[in-house]
LUMVEXGU-968128 format. One record per residue (C-alpha): x, y, z. Coordinates in steps of 0.1 Angstrom, whole numbers, plus 5000, padded with zeros to 4 digits. Layout:
+------+------+------+
!    u !    v !    w !
+------+------+------+
!    X !    Y !    Z !
...
+------+------+------+
***
This chain:
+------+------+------+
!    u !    v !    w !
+------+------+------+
! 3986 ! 1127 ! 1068 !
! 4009 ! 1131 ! 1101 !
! 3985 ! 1112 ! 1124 !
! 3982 ! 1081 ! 1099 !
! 4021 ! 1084 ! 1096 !
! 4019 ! 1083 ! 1132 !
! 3992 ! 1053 ! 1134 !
! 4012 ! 1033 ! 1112 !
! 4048 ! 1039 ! 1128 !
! 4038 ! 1013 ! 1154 !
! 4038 ! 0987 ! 1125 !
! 4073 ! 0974 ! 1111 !
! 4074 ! 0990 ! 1076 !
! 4104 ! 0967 ! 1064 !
! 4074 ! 0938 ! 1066 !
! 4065 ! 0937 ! 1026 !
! 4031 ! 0933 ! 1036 !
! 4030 ! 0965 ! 1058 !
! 4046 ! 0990 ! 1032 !
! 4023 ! 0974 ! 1009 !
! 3992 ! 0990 ! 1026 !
! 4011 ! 1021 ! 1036 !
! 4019 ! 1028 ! 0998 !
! 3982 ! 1016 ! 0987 !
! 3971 ! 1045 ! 1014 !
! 3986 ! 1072 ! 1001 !
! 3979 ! 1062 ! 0965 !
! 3946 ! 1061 ! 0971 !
! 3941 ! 1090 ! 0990 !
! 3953 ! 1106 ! 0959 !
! 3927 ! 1090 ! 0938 !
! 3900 ! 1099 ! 0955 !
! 3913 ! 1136 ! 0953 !
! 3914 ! 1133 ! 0916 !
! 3883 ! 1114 ! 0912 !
! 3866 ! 1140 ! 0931 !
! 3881 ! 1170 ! 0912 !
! 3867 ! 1155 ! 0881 !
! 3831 ! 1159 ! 0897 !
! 3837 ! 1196 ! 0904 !
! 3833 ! 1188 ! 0942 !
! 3837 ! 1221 ! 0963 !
! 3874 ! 1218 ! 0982 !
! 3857 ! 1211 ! 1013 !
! 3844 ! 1179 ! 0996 !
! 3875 ! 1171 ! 0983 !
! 3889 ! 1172 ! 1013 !
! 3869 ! 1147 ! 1024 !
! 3870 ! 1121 ! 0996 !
! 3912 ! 1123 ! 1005 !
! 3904 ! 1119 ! 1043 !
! 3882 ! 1086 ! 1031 !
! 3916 ! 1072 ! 1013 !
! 3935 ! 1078 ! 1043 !
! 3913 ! 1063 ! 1066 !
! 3897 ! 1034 ! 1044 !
! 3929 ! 1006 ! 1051 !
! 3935 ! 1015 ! 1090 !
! 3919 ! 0977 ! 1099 !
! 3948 ! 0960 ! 1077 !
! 3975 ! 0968 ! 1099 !
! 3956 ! 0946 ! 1128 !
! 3943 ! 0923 ! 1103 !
! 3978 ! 0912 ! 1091 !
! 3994 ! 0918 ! 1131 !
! 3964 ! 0895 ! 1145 !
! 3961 ! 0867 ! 1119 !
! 3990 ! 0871 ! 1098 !
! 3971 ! 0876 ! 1064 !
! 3950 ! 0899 ! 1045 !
! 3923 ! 0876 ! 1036 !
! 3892 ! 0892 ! 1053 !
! 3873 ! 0852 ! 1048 !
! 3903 ! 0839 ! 1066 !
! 3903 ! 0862 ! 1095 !
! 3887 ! 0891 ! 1099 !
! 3862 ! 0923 ! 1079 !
! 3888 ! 0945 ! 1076 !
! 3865 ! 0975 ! 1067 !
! 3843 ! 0968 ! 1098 !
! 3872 ! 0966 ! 1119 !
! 3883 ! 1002 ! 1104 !
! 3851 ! 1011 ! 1118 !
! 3855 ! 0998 ! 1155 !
! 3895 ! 1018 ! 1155 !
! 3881 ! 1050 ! 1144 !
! 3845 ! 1050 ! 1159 !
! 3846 ! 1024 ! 1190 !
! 3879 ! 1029 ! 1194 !
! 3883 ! 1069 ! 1194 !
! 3909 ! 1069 ! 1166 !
! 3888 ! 1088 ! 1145 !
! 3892 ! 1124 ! 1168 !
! 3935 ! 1116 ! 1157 !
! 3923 ! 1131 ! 1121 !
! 3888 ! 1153 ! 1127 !
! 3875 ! 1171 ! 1156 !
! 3843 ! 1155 ! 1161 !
! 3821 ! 1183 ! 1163 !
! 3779 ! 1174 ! 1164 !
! 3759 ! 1200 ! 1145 !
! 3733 ! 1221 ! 1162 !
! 3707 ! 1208 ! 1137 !
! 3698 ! 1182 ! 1112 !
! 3720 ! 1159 ! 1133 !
! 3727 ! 1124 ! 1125 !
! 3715 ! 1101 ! 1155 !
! 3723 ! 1062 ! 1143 !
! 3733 ! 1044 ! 1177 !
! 3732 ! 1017 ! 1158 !
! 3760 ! 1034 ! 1135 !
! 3778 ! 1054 ! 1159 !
! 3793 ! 1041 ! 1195 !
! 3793 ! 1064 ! 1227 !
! 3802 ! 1100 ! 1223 !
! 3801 ! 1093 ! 1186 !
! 3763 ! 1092 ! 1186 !
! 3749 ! 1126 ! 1169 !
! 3778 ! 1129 ! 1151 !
! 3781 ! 1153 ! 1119 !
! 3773 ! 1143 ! 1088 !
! 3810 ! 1143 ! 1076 !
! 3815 ! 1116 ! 1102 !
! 3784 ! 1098 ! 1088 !
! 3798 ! 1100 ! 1056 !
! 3836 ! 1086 ! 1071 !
! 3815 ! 1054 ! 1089 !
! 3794 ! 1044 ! 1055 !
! 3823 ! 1049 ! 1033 !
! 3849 ! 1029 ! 1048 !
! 3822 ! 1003 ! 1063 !
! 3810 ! 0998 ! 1021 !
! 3843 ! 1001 ! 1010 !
! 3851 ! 0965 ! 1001 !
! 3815 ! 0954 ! 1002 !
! 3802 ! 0932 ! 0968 !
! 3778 ! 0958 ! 0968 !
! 3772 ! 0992 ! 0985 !
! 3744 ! 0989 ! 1009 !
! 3707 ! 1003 ! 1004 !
! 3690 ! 1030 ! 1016 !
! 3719 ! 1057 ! 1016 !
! 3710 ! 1095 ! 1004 !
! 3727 ! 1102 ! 0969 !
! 3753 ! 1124 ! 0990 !
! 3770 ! 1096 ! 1010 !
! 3764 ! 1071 ! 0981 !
! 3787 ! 1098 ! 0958 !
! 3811 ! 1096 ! 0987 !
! 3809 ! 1057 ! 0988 !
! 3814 ! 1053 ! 0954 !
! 3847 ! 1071 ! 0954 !
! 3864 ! 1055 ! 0978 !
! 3854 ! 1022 ! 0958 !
! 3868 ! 1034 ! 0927 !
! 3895 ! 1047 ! 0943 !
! 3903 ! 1013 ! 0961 !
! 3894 ! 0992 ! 0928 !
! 3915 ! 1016 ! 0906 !
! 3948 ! 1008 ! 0928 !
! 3944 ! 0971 ! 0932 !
! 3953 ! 0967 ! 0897 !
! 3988 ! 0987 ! 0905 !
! 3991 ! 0965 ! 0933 !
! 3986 ! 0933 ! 0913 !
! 4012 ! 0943 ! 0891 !
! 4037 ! 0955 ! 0915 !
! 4039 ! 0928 ! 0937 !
! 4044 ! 0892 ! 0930 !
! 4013 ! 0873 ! 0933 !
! 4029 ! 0847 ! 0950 !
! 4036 ! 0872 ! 0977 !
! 3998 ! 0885 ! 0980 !
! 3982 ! 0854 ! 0983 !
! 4010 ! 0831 ! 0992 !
! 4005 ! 0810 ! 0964 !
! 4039 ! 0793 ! 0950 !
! 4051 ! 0801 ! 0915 !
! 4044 ! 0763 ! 0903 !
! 4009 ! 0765 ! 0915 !
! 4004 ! 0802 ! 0899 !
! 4017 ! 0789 ! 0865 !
! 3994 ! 0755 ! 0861 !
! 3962 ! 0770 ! 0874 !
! 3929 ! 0774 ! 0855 !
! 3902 ! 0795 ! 0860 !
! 3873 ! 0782 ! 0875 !
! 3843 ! 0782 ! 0853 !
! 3821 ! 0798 ! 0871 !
! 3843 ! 0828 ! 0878 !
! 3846 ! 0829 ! 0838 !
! 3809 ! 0831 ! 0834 !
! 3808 ! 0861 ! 0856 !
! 3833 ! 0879 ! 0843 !
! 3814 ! 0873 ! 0806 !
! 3783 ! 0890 ! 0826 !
! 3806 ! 0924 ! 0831 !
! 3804 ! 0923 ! 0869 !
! 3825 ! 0914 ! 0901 !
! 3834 ! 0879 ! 0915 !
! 3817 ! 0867 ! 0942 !
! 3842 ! 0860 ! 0966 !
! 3826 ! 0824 ! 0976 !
! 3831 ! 0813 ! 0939 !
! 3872 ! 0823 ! 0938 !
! 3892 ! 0786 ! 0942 !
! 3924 ! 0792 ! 0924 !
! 3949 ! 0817 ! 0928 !
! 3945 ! 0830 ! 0893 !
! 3908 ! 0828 ! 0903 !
! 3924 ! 0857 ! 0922 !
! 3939 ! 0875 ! 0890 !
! 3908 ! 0879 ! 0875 !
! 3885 ! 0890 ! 0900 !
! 3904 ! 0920 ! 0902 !
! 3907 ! 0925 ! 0869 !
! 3868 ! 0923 ! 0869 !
! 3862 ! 0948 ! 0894 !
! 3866 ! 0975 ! 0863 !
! 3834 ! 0965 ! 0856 !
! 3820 ! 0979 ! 0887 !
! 3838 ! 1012 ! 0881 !
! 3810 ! 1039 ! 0883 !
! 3829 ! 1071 ! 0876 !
! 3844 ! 1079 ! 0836 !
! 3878 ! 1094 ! 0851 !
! 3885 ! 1062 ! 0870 !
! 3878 ! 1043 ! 0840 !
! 3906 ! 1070 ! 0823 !
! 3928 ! 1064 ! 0846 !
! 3929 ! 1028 ! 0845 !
! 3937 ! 1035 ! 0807 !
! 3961 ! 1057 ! 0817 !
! 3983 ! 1037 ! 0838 !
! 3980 ! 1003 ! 0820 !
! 3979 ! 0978 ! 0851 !
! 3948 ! 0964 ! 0838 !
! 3960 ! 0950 ! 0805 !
! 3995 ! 0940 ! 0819 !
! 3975 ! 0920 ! 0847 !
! 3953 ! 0900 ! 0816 !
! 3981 ! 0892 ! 0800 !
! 3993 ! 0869 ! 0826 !
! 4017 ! 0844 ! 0814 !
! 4010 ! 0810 ! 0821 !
! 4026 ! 0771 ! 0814 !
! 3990 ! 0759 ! 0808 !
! 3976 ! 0760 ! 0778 !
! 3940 ! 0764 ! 0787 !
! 3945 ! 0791 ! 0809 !
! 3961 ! 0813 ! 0778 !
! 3932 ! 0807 ! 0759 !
! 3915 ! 0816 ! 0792 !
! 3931 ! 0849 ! 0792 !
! 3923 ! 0857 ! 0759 !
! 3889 ! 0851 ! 0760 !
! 3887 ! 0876 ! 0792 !
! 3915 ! 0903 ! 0775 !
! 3886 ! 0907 ! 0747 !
! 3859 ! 0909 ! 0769 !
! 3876 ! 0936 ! 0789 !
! 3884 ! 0952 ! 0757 !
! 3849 ! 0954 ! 0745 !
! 3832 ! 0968 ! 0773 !
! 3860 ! 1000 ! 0774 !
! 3853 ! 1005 ! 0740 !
! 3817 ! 1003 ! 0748 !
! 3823 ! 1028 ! 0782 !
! 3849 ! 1051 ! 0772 !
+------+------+------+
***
């Protein structure tokens, strides 16, 4: 916790943007601990599934520095740049000691720069989790360990954008005016997807309440019952469908998407 408190003192925390992502860290850090707990993880994989929330968000503070938003189509991967901080970089020895193991060692070049090549499998585990972590879909070909891992971190992640949706003006996330937010519809294509129970493809998102719903969608992909809990728990979701808006097909919009949603928890609870 110290060395990320350290990594991100060099950015100016009175920035909205930046305490955004310093909050959304520990918050989700947190979630992975609980999400992990739930699975009767041994502490030492606990552990882990915390150091994942810490670590997953390091490429934002660049991201927003660099190009001046968080939009990853607009500038920059944010996970993969994660991944060339901690790995190219060297960040990565700020928070572990990077320590090979004698045997069964992992030896993806392609995966690991320099010194980092051979590295342990906790340090495999760090580089697929945070390179998947805001993927449409986790990659193939991962063992069922690091997929566990992987799918943590993405309901972690998921799990908090709905606090973060609610918390801070929309206008302010995607720097949208409130004249635009109020008149928009949702594109019809992002409706249909939502209808099949599964995320928005980014590509197909061209209004900024295209925006709203897409994360309210990504419960869908939740893969864990005690993220799903917790999202009941803390309400975000349902405050976020029940945006308000000045157009009157967009209420019915909303509707339509608030009883979907409502369904499929009734169906997954």
């Amino acid at each position: 916790m110290d060395s990320f408190a350290e990594y991100a003192s060099h950015y100016d925390a009175s920035d909205g943007k930046i305490k955004l992502k310093i909050d959304h860290t520990y918050r989700v850090a947190a979630l992975c601990d609980r999400i992990a707990r739930s699975l009767n993880l041994p502490i030492r994989d606990v552990d882990l599934a915390w150091l994942l929330g810490m670590l997953h968000d390091v490429g934002r503070f660049e991201q927003l520095r660099q190009y001046g938003t968080f939009s990853d189509a607009d500038s920059i991967d944010h996970a993969h740049y994660a991944i060339e901080i901690l790995f190219n970089q060297g960040r990565l020895e700020d928070y572990i000691e990077i320590v090979p193991e004698k045997e069964d060692s992992i030896n993806h070049p392609e995966y690991f720069a320099g010194k980092h090549a051979g590295a342990n499998e906790s340090t495999f585990i760090i580089y697929k989790a945070i390179w998947n972590h805001s993927a449409f879909r986790v990659e193939d070909g991962l063992d069922s360990r690091t997929r566990m891992f992987c799918d943590i971190l993405r309901d972690a992640d998921k799990v908090d954008i709905l606090k973060v949706n609610q918390e801070v003006p929309i206008q302010v996330i995607y720097n949208v005016t409130t004249e635009e937010l109020r008149h928009a519809e949702v594109t019809e294509t992002v409706m249909r997807q939502f209808f099949d129970r599964h995320a928005i493809l980014r590509s197909t998102k061209k209004t900024c309440v295209d925006n709203i719903v897409g994360h309210a969608a990504l419960v869908f992909e939740l893969v864990y019952s005690e993220s799903r809990r917790i999202v009941e728990e803390q309400g975000y979701l349902h405050r976020l469908l029940k945006f308000s808006s000045d157009n009157p097909k967009t209420r019915q919009q909303f509707q339509q998407l608030r009883e979907c949603m409502e369904t499929y928890l009734a169906d997954a609870m």
